[in-house]
C-alpha angles and dihedrals in degrees: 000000000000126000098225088052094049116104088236090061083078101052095044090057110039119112124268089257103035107132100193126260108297085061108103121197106235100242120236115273109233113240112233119232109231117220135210126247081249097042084058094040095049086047105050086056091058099040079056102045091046085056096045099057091037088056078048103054092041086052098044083043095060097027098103089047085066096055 
């Protein structure tokens, strides 16, 4: 038998803090960007007007099928 495909291979070569399979890394929290009162305000109008004209040119796209 091999040495690579013994069940000892794993545990020579594993790094100084591994702490075997079940131990899960605790993944990165995302730090939130916080915005200004006139970054949301100003975002908030955009966010409106692109749905406006996207609820118009759906409108204006399907009008002559009503008629």
């Amino acid at each position: 038998m091999e040495l690579n495909k013994s069940k000892y291979f794993y545990r020579i070569n594993m790094p100084v803090n591994y702490k075997g399979k079940r131990y899960k890394q605790k993944k990165e929290v995302p730090v939130k960007i916080k915005l200004s009162y006139k970054e949301k305000i100003v975002g908030s109008i955009v966010l409106a007007i692109l749905f406006i004209i996207i609820i118009l040119a759906v409108l204006l796209r399907f009008d002559n099928l009503f008629h």
